[in-house]
N, C-alpha and C positions, 0 to 999 in steps of 0.2 A: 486240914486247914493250913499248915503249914507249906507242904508241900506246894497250894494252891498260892499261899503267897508268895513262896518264893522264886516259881512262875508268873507271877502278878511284876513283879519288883525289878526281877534281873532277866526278861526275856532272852538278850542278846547273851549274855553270856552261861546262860541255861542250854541256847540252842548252839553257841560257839563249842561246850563243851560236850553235847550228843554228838557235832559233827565228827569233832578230833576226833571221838573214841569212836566211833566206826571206821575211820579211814587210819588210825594207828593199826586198829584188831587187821586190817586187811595186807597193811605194811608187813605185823607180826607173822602172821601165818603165810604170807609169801617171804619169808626168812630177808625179811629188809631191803629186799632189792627191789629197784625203781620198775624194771623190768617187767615187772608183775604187775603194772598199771600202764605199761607202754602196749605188751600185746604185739611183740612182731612177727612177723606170719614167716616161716621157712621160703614160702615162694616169694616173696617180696623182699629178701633182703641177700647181703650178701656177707657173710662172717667176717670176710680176712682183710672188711672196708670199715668195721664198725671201732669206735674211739670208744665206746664203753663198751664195761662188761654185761653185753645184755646177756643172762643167762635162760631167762623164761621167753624160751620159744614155741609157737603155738601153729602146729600143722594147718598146712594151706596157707592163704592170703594174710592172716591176722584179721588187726581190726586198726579201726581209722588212726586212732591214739598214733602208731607209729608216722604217717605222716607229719600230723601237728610235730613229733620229734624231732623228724629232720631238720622242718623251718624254725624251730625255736634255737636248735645249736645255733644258727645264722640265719635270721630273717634275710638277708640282704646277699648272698655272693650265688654264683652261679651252681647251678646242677650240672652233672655229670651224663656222660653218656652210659650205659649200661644193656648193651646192644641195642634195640629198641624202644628202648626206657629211658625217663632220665630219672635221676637221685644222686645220692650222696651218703657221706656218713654209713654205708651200708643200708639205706632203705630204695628201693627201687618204688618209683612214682610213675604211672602210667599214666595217670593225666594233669600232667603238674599246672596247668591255667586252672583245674576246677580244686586243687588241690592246696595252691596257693594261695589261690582267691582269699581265704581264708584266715588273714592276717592276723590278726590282734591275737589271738588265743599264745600262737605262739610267741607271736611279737611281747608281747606281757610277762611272759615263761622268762626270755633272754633278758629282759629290763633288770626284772627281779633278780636275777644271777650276774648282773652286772656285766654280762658276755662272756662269762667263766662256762665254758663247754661240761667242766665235771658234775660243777652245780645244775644243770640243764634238767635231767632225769628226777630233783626234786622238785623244783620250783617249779614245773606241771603239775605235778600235785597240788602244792601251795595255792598256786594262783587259783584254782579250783577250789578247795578248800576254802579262801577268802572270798571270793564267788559267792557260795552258798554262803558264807555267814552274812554278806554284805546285802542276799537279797531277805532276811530276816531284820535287816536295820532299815531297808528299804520299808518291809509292808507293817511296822510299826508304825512308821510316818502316813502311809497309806489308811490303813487301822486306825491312825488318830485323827486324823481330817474324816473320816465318815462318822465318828463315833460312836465304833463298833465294842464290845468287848474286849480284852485285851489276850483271850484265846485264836482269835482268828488272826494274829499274825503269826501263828506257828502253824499256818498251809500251807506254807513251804516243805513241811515234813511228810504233807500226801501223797508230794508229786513224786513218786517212785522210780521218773525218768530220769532224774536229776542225779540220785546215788551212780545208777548205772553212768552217766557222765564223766561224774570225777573217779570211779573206779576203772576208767580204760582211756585216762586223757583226754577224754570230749571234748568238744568248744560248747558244747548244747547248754551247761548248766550256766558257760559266762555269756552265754545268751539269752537266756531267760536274766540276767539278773539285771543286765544292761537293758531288756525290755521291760523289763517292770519301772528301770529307772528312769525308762523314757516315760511310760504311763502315768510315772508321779508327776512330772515335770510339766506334762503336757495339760494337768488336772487344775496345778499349778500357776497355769499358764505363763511357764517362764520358757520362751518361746527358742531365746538364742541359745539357751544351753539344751533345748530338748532338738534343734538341730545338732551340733555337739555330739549331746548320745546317740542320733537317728546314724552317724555319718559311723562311730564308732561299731554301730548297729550291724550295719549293713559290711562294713569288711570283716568282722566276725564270722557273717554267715549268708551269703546269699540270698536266701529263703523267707528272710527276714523282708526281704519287696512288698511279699503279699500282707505281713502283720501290719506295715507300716502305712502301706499306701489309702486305706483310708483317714489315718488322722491329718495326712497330707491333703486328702481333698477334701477334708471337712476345714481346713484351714484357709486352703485356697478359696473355699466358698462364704467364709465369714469375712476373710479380708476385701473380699467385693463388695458385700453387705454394709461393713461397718468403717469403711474408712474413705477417704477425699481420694480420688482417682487418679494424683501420683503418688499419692504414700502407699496406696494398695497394690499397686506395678511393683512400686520398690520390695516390700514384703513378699511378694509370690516370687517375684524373683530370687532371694532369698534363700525361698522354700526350694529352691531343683541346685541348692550346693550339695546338698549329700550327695544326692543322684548323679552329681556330675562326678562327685570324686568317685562314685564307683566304678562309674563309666568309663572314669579314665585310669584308675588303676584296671580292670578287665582288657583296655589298649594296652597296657605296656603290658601284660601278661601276655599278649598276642604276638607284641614286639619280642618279647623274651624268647619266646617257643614259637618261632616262625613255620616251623613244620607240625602243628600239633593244632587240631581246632577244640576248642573247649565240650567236653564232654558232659557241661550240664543239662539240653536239649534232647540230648540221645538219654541220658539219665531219667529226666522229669519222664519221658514220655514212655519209661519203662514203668516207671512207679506209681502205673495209676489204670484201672479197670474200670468195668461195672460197677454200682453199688453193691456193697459188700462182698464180690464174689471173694476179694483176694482177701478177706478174714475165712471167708468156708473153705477157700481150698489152704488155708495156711493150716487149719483143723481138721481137715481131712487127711492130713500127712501122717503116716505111722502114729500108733497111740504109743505115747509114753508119759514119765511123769513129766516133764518138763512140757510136757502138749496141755498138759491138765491146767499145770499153774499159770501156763500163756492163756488158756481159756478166761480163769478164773480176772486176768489182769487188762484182757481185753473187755470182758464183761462188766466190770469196773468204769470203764471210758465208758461206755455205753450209756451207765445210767448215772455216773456223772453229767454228760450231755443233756437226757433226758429230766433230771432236776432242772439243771436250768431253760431246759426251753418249756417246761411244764410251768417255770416261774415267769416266764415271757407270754405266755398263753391266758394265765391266770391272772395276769395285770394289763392284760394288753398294751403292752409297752410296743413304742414306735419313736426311736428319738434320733432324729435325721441327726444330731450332733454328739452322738456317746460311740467315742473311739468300739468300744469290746460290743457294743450292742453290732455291731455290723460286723466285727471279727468273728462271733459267734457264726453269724448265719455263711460268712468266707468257710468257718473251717469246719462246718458240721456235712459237706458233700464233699469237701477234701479228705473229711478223716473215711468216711466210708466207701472211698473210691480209692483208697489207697489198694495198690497190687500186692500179690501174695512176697514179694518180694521182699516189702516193708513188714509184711506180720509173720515172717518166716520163723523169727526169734525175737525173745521176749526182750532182749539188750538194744534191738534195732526198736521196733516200734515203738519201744518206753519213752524212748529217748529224745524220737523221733518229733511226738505227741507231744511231750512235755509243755513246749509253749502253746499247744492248744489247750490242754489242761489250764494252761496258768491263764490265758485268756476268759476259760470259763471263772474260774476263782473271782480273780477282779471284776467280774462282770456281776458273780453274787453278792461281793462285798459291796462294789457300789450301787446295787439297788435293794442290798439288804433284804434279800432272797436266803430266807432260811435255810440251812444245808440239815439234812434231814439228820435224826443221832444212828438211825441202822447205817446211812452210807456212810458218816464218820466210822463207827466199829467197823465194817468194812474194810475203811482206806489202812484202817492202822495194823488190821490182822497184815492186808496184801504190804503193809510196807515192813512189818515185821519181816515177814519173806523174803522181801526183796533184799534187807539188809542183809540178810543172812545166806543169800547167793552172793552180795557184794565183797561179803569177807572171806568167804569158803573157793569162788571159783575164778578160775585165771582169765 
């Protein structure tokens, strides 16, 4: 009983203090260096360019984390040439428009460091770190407008794509947290500030179009319904400011890198097959253990999914104006037509999923669609696991 109330009482700082200690124990056993959450690849960087001591270097390409790096030293001054590459700081960037595009994560990194280049290699952790505690304060508030139980704002701790985020520098975790903050908002109906977060949304992370753009046109659609025919112009118009500023930072990225065209079209259109094929050929690859546990964590999504569209079936729900009810049905042919590309490894697709994961959550919270107790024991064995690659591997 104790125990349970002092989960009851201090959520935020019950799940502030699991965070730290997992991302300390991971600090620990990579012997304190930032580097060990950067992740930069030998072929993508250049030693005799780099201003820290990045010591943990990882054969081949790396992983994303080192990019966000480069932009957070300096969101703002020019890239380098690096024969047909450009970068800086010793990271070589092959597509720096689709690379850039990606503002805020870093941009946030540098605020918080003051512009201090030493401090840079923490405050990506930090800002991360703060991320996840922040989407825990966020689905309290969520959790107390349905008046749900006070155990269901600790789903944040199911989502097993989120660790991997803050364990390699991700943007993915301060995008889920910033979309949850748009879902609150939007629930809320406090209109001007859920433009605000849609705008912060969106240069975060490109991808974020498809999360978004239904509660855009479910907006667009009430404000023709419900208001006098100039105030409703006025409002919709309104509603295409985010879209414009993305639009128009993706121009001056264009303007920047006049010799480079953006590589997210050539990207998107690798990242997507058949239904299911590219999870069976992702499982068809050499058997190993780590084939096992990617099994075990795809199998998971699966029947996550599965709960809730069994809870959409069983209530026959159809609600032309619920943001997640139509998110649902966007991401359940995206998630199974994802290419073997995405389920190649378990860091990529965790990750990747995350904000479809969190889509379904919100979508059971707000119709209070029971989550079954075997797939909780489930989520928490697979996320034990996961935290324990998140400490253990570079």
């Amino acid at each position: 009983m104790k125990i349970r109330d002092t989960l009851y009482r201090n959520p935020i700082t019950t799940s502030s203090i699991v965070i730290c200690a997992i991302f300390f124990l991971r600090f620990l056993v990579g012997g304190f260096d930032p580097s060990y959450y950067i992740v930069v690849g030998e072929k993508k960087s250049v030693k005799d360019d780099f201003i820290h001591d990045l010591k943990t270097l990882k054969n081949g390409s790396g992983y994303d984390g080192q990019y966000f790096y480069r932009y957070a030293i300096n969101p703002f001054n020019k890239d380098l040439k690096y024969g047909n590459k450009y970068g800086r700081y010793g990271i070589k960037i092959d597509t720096p428009i689709y690379r850039r595009g990606r503002l805020i994560y870093p941009l946030f990194a540098w605020v918080l460091a003051f512009g201090q280049e030493e401090l840079i290699p923490y405050t990506l952790i930090l800002v991360n770190i703060l991320a996840f505690i922040s989407l825990f304060v966020i689905f309290k508030e969520i959790v107390s407008i349905f008046k749900l139980p006070f155990y269901y704002l600790y789903i944040p701790f199911l989502i097993g794509g989120l660790y991997f985020s803050v364990a390699r520098n991700l943007s993915d975790i301060l995008g889920c947290t910033i979309f949850a903050w748009c879902y609150l908002l939007f629930i809320k109906e406090k209109y001007s500030w859920f433009l605000f977060s849609s705008t912060l949304l969106l240069l975060c992370k490109e991808t974020y179009v498809i999360f978004l753009a239904p509660a855009y046109l479910i907006l667009f659609r009430n404000n023709f319904n419900k208001n006098s025919s100039f105030d409703r112009y006025i409002r919709n118009a309104l509603l295409l400011l985010p879209w414009g500023v993305l639009i128009s930072w993706k121009y001056l990225l264009t303007i920047l890198y006049p010799d480079i065209t953006s590589a997210l079209p050539r990207k998107l259109g690798g990242d997507f097959d058949f239904p299911f094929k590219g999870m069976y050929d992702s499982m068809m690859m050499e058997f190993s253990i780590a084939q096992s546990i990617k099994g075990v964590y795809i199998l998971w999504g699966i029947l996550l999914i599965t709960v809730c569209l069994k809870g959409i079936f069983d209530k026959k729900l159809f609600q032309v104006n619920n943001w997640m009810y139509w998110l649902i049905w966007i991401n359940v042919p995206l998630v199974t037509c994802f290419a073997k590309s995405i389920y190649i490894d378990m860091w990529g697709f965790m990750r990747i999923l995350a904000p479809t994961y969190l889509c379904v959550f919100l979508f059971l919270i707000e119709e209070k669609i029971e989550i079954p107790r075997w797939l909780i024991g489930y989520s928490v064995l697979m996320v034990i696991s996961i935290v324990a690659i998140v400490v253990l591997v570079v």
